[in-house]
TORKOL-4160 file (C-alpha; in steps of 0.2 Angstrom, whole numbers, padded with zeros to 4 digits, m for minus):
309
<pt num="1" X="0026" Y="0022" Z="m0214"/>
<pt num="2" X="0026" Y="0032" Z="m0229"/>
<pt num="3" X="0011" Y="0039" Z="m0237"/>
<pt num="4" X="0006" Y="0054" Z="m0248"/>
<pt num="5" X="0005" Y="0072" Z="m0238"/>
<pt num="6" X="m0005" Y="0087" Z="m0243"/>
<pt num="7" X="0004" Y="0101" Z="m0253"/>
<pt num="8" X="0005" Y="0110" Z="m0235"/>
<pt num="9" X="0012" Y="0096" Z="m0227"/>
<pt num="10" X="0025" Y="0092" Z="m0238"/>
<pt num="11" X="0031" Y="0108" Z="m0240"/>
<pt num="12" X="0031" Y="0113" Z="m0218"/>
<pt num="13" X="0019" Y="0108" Z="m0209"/>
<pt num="14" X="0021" Y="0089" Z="m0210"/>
<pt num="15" X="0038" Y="0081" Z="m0202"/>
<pt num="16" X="0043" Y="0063" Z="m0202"/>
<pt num="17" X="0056" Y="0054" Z="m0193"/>
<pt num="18" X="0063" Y="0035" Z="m0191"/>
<pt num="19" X="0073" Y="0028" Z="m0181"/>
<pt num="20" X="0080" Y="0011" Z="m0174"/>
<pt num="21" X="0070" Y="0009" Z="m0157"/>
<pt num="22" X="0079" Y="0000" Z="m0142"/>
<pt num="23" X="0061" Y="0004" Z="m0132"/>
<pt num="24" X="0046" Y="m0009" Z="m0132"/>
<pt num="25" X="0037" Y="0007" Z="m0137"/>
<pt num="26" X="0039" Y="0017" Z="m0152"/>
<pt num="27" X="0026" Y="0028" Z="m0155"/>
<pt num="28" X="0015" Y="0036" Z="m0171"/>
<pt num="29" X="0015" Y="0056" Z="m0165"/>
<pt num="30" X="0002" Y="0066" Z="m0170"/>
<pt num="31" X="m0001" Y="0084" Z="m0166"/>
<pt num="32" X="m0017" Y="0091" Z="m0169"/>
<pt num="33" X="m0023" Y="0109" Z="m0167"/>
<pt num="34" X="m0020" Y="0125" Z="m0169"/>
<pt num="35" X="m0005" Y="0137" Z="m0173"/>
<pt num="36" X="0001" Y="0131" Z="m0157"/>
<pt num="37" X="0001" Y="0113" Z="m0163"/>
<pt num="38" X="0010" Y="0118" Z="m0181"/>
<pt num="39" X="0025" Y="0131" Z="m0172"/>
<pt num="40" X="0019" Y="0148" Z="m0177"/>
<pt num="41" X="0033" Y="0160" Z="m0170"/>
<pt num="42" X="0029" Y="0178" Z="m0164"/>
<pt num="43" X="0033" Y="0184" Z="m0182"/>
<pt num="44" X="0020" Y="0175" Z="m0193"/>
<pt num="45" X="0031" Y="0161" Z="m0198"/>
<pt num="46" X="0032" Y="0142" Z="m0195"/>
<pt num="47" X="0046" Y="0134" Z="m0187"/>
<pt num="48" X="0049" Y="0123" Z="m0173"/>
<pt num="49" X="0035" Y="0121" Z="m0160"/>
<pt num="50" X="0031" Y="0111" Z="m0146"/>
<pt num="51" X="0029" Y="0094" Z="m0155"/>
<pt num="52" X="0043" Y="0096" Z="m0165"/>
<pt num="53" X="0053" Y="0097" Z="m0149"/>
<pt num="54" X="0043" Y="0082" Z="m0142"/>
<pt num="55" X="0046" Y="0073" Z="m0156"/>
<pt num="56" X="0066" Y="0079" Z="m0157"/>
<pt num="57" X="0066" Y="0070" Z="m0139"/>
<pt num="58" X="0057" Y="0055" Z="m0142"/>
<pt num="59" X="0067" Y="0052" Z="m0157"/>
<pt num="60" X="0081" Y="0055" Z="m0148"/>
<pt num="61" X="0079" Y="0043" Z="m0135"/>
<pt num="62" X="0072" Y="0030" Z="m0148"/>
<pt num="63" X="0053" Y="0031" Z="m0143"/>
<pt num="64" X="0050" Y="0038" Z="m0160"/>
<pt num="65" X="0045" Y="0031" Z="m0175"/>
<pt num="66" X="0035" Y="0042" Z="m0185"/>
<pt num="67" X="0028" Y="0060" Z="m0183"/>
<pt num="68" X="0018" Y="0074" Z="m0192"/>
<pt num="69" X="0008" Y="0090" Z="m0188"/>
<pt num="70" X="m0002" Y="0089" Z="m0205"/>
<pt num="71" X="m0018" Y="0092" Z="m0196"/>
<pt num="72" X="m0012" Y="0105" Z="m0186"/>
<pt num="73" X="m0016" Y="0123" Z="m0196"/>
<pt num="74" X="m0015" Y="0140" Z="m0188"/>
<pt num="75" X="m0033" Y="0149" Z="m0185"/>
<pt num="76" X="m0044" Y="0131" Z="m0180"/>
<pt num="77" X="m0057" Y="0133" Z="m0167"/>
<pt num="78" X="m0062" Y="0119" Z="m0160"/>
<pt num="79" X="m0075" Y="0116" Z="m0172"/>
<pt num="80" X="m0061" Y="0115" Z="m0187"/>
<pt num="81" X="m0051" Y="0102" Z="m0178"/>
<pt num="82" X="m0067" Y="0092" Z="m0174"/>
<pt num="83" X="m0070" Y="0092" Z="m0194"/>
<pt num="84" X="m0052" Y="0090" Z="m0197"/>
<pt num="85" X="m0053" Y="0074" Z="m0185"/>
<pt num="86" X="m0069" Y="0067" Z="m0196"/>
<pt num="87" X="m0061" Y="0071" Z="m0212"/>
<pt num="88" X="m0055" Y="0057" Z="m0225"/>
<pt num="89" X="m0038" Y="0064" Z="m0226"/>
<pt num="90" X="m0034" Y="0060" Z="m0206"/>
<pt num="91" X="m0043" Y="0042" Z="m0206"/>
<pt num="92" X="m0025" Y="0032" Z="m0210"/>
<pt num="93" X="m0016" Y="0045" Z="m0198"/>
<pt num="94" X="m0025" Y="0041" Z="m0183"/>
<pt num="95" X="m0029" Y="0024" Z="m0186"/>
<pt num="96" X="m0010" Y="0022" Z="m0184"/>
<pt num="97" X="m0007" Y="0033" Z="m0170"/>
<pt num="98" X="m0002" Y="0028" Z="m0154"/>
<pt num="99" X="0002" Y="0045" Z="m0147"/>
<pt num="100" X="m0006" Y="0063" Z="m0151"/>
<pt num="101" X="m0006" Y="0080" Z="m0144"/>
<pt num="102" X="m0022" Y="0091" Z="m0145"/>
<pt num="103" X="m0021" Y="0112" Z="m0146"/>
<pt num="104" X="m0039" Y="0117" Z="m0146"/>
<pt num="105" X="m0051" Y="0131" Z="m0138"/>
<pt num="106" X="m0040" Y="0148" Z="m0139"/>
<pt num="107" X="m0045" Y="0153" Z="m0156"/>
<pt num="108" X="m0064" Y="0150" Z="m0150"/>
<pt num="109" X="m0062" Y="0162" Z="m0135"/>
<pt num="110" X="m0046" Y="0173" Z="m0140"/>
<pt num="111" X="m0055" Y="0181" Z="m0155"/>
<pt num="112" X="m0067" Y="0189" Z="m0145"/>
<pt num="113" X="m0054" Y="0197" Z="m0135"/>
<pt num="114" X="m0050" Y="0218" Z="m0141"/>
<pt num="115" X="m0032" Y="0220" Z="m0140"/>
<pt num="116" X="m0022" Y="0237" Z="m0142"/>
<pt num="117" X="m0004" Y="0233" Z="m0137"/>
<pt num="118" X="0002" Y="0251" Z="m0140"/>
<pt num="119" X="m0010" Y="0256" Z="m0125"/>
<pt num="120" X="m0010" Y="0239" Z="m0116"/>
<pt num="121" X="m0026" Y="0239" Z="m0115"/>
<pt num="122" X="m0037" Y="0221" Z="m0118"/>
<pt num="123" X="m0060" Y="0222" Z="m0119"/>
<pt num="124" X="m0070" Y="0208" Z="m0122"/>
<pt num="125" X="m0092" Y="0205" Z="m0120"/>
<pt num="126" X="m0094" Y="0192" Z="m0105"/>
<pt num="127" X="m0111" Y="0186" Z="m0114"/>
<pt num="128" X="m0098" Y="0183" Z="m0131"/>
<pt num="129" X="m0084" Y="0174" Z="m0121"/>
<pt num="130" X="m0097" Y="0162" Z="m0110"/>
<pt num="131" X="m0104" Y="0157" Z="m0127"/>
<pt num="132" X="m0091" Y="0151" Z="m0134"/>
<pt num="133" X="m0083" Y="0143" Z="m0119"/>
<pt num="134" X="m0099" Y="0134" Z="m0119"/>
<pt num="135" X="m0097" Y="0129" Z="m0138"/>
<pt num="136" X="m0079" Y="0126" Z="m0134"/>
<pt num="137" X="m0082" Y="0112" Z="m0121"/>
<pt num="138" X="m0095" Y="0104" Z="m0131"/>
<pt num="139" X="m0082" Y="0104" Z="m0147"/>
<pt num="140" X="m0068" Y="0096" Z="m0136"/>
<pt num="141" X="m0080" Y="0082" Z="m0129"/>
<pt num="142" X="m0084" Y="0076" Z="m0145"/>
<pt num="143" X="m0066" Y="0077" Z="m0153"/>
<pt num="144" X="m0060" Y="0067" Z="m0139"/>
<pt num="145" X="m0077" Y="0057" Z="m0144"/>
<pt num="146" X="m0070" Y="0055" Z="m0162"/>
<pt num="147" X="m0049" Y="0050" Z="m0157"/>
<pt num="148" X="m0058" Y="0036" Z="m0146"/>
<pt num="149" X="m0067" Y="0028" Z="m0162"/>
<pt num="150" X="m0053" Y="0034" Z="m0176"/>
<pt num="151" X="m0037" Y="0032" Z="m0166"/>
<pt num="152" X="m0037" Y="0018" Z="m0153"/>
<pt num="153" X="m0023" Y="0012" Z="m0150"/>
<pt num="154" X="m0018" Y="0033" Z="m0144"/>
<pt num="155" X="m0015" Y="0042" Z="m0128"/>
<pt num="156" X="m0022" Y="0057" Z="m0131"/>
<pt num="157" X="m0016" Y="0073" Z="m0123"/>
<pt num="158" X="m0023" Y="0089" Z="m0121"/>
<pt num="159" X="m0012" Y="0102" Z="m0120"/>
<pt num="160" X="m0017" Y="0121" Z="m0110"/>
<pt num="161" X="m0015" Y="0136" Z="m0113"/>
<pt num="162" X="m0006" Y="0150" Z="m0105"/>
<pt num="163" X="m0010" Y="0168" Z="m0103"/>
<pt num="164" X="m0007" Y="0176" Z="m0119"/>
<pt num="165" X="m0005" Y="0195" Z="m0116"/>
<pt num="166" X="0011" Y="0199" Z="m0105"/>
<pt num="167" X="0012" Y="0216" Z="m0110"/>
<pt num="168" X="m0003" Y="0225" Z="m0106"/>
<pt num="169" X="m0005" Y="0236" Z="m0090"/>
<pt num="170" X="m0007" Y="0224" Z="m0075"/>
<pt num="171" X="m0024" Y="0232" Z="m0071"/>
<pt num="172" X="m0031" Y="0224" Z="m0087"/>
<pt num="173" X="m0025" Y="0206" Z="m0085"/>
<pt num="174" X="m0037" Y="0201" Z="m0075"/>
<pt num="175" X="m0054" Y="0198" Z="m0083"/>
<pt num="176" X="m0045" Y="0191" Z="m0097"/>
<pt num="177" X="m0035" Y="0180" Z="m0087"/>
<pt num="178" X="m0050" Y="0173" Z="m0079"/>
<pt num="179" X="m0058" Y="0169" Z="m0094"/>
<pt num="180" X="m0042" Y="0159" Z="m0098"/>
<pt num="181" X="m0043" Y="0150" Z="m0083"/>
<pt num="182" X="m0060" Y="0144" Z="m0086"/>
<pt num="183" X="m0056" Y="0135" Z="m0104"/>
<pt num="184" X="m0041" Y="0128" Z="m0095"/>
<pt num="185" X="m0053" Y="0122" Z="m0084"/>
<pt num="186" X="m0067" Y="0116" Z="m0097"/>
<pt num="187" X="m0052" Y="0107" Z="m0107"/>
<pt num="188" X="m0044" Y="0098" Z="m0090"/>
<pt num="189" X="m0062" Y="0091" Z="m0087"/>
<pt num="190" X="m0065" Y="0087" Z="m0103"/>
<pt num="191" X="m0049" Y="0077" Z="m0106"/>
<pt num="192" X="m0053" Y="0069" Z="m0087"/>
<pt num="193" X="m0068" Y="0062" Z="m0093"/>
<pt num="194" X="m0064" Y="0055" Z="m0109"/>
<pt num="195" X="m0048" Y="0044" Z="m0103"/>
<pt num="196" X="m0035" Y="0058" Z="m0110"/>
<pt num="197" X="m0023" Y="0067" Z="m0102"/>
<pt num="198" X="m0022" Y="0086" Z="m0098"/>
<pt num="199" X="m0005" Y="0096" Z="m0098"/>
<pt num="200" X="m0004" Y="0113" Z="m0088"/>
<pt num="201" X="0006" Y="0125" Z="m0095"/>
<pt num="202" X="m0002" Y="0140" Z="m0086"/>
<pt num="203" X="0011" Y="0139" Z="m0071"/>
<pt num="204" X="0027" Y="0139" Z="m0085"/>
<pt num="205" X="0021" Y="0156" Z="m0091"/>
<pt num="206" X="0012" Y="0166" Z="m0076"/>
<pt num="207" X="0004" Y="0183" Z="m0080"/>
<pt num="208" X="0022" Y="0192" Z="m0087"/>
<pt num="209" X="0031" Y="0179" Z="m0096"/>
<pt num="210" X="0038" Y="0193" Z="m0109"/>
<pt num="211" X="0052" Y="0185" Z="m0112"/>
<pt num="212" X="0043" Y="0169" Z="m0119"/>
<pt num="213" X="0029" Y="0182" Z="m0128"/>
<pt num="214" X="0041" Y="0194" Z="m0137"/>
<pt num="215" X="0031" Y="0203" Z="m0148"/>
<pt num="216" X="0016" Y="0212" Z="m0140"/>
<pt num="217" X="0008" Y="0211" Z="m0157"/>
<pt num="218" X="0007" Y="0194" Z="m0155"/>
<pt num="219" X="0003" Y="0178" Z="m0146"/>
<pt num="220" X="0015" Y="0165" Z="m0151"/>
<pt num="221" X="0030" Y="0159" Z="m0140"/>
<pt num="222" X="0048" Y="0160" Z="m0143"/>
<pt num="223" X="0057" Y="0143" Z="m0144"/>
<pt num="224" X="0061" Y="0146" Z="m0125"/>
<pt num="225" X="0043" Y="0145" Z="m0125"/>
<pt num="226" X="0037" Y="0129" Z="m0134"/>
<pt num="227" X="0052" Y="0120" Z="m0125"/>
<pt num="228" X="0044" Y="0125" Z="m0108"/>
<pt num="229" X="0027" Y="0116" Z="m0118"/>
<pt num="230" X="0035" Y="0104" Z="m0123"/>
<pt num="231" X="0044" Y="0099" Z="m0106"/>
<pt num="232" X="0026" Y="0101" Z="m0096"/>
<pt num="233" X="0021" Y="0085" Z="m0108"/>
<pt num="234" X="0037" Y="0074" Z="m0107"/>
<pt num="235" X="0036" Y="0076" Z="m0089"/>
<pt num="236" X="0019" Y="0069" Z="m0088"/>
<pt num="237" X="0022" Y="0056" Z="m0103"/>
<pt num="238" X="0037" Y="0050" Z="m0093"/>
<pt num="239" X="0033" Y="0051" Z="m0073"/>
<pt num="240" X="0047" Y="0061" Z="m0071"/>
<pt num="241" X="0063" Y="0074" Z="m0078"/>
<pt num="242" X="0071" Y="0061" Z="m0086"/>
<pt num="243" X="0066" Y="0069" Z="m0106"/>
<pt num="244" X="0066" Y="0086" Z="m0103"/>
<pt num="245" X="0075" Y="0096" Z="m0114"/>
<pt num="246" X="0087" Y="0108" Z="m0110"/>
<pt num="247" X="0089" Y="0126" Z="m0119"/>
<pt num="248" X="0105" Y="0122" Z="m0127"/>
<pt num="249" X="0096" Y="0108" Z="m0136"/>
<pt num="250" X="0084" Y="0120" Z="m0144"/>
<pt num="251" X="0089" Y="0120" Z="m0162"/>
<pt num="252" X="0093" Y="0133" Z="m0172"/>
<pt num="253" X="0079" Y="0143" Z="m0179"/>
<pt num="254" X="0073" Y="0139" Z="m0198"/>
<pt num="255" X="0058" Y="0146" Z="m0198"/>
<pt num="256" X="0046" Y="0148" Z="m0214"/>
<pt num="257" X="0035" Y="0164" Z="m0218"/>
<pt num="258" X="0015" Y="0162" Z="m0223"/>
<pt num="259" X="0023" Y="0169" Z="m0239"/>
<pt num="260" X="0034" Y="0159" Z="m0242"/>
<pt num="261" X="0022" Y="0142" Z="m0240"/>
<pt num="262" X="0009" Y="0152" Z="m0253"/>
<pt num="263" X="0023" Y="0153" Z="m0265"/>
<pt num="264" X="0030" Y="0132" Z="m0262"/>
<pt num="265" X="0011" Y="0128" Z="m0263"/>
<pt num="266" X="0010" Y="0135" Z="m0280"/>
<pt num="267" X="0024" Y="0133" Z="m0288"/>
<pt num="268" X="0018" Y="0112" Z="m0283"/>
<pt num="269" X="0002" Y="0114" Z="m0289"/>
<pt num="270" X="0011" Y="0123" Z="m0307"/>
<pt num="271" X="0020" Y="0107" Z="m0309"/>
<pt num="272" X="0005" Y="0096" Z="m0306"/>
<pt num="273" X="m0005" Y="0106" Z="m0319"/>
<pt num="274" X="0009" Y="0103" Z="m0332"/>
<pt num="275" X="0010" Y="0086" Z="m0329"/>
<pt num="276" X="m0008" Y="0081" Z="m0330"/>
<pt num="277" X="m0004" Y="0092" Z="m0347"/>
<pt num="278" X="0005" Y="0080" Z="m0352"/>
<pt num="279" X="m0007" Y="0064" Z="m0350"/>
<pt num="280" X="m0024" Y="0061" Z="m0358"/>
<pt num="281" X="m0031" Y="0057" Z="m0342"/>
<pt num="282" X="m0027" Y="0063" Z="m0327"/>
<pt num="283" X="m0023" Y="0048" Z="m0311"/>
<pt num="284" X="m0035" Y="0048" Z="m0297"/>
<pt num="285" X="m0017" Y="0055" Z="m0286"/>
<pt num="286" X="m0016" Y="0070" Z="m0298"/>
<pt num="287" X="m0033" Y="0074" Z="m0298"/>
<pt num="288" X="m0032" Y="0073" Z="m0278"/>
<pt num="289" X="m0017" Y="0084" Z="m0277"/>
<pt num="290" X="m0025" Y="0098" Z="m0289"/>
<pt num="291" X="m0031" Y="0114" Z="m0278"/>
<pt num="292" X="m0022" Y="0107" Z="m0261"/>
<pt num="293" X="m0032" Y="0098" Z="m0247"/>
<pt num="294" X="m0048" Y="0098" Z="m0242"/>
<pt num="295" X="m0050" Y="0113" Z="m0232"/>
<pt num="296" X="m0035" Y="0123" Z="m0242"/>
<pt num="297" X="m0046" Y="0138" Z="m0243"/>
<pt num="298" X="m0051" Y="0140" Z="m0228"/>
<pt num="299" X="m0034" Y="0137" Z="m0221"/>
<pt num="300" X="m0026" Y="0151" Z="m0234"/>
<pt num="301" X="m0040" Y="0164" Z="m0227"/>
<pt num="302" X="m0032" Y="0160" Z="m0210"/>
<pt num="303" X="m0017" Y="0164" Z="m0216"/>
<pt num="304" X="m0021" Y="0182" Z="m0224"/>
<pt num="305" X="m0033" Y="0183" Z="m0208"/>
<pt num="306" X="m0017" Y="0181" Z="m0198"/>
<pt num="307" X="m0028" Y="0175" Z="m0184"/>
<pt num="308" X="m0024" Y="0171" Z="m0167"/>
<pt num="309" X="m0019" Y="0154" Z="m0162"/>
């Protein structure tokens, strides 16, 4: 299926492949979320996540017949990707989608969390955190809610989280970890009672997965980290070992700095502007094209922010 992307995703954060399918199933992917969901590295860039390596083995082996992270932005709460789910832009995406992945709920509780990686140290309000665990857990119910009405013929999944500080003194993991245990935990029963499917990650990383977390500045994985995301789905999507993707199928990195995206978006929106220029009246695809997509301000603060997840 083709179809017309957002300046964003056609320049990054949207991928599509075809191929010739010798499975009774190939599925529509769709990942939706957060950073996680779009493949932000430890280095503020974008590059190949979790889905993209999900979607490099289902293509692969033929199970593939279309996939995109266009709703997938770094920065989204919960409450972003339950608007993104609702929005006008996603209704053809997830009518037509017969798999999707959902990375939601750390930018909720992680942006509470103090960090100071050159002491190691982490500090966070227990009031703050239960709150938006809370608001967490009702945001997830009712995106799940949503991708039951807007994508029907989907298995949903809802992907975990792992513990996102490796680096800081041992005796401050703990109250931070726990709080991280507790949205795995509201996400798992969530996904339980809605028909999807959760996928535990937390095992794959542990408490001092440095050499997954490289930058103590940040809380992105490596590649050697989205592949061990993406091998705890295709395990559970598959019943078995069969998919999993060993390290020297990881491809090679090509990854695409915040910068970089800002400067492809305007130089498309530049041309749009002088094409409209050259017609009396503007088509309804220019005029829908002009500024970016809906939420494009939102998502460009999020970027300069460089939030979390």
């Amino acid at each position: 299926m083709k179809r017309l992307l957002s300046i964003i995703g056609a320049t990054i954060l949207t991928m599509s492949l075809g191929v010739s399918s010798a499975f009774a199933q190939s599925e529509n992917y769709l990942s939706i979320g957060d950073s996680l969901a779009a493949g932000q590295t430890p280095y503020q860039q974008i590059d190949t996540g979790y889905s993209d390596l999900i979607a490099m083995k289902l293509g692969m082996t033929g199970q593939l017949s279309f996939y995109t992270k266009e709703l997938a932005f770094p920065g989204y709460t919960t409450a972003d990707v339950l608007k993104r789910v609702k929005s006008e832009e996603a209704s053809d995406l997830l009518a037509n989608a017969t798999l999707i992945t959902v990375s939601a709920g750390a930018n909720d509780l992680l942006r509470l969390v103090q960090v100071n990686p050159t002491a190691g140290t982490l500090a966070f309000a227990q009031l703050q955190t239960d709150y938006a665990l809370n608001i967490a857990r009702k945001n997830m119910a009712e995106i799940l809610n949503e991708l039951k009405v807007r994508a029907p013929k989907a298995k949903v999944y809802v992907m975990g989280y792992y513990f996102a500080y490796p680096s800081v003194h041992a005796t401050q993991k703990e109250g931070t970890n726990a709080q991280l245990v507790k949205l795995n935990k509201i996400l798992q029963q969530q996904a339980e009672h809605a028909g999807a499917v959760f996928i535990d990650v937390y095992d794959s990383f542990g408490l001092n997965a440095t050499n997954l977390l490289p930058n103590i500045s940040d809380v992105h994985p490596n590649f050697e980290g989205y592949r061990q995301m993406a091998n705890a789905f295709l395990h559970e999507y598959s019943g078995s070992k069969t998919l999993a993707i060993s390290s020297n199928e990881l491809p090679k990195p090509n990854p695409i700095s915040f910068e970089q995206i800002l400067e492809q978006v305007a130089k498309a929106e530049q041309k749009q502007v002088e094409k409209e220029k050259e017609k009396e009246k503007p088509s309804p695809t220019a005029r829908a094209i002009q500024g970016g997509f809906k939420g494009y301000t939102a998502f460009m603060e999020k970027v300069r922010a460089k939030e979390l997840f």
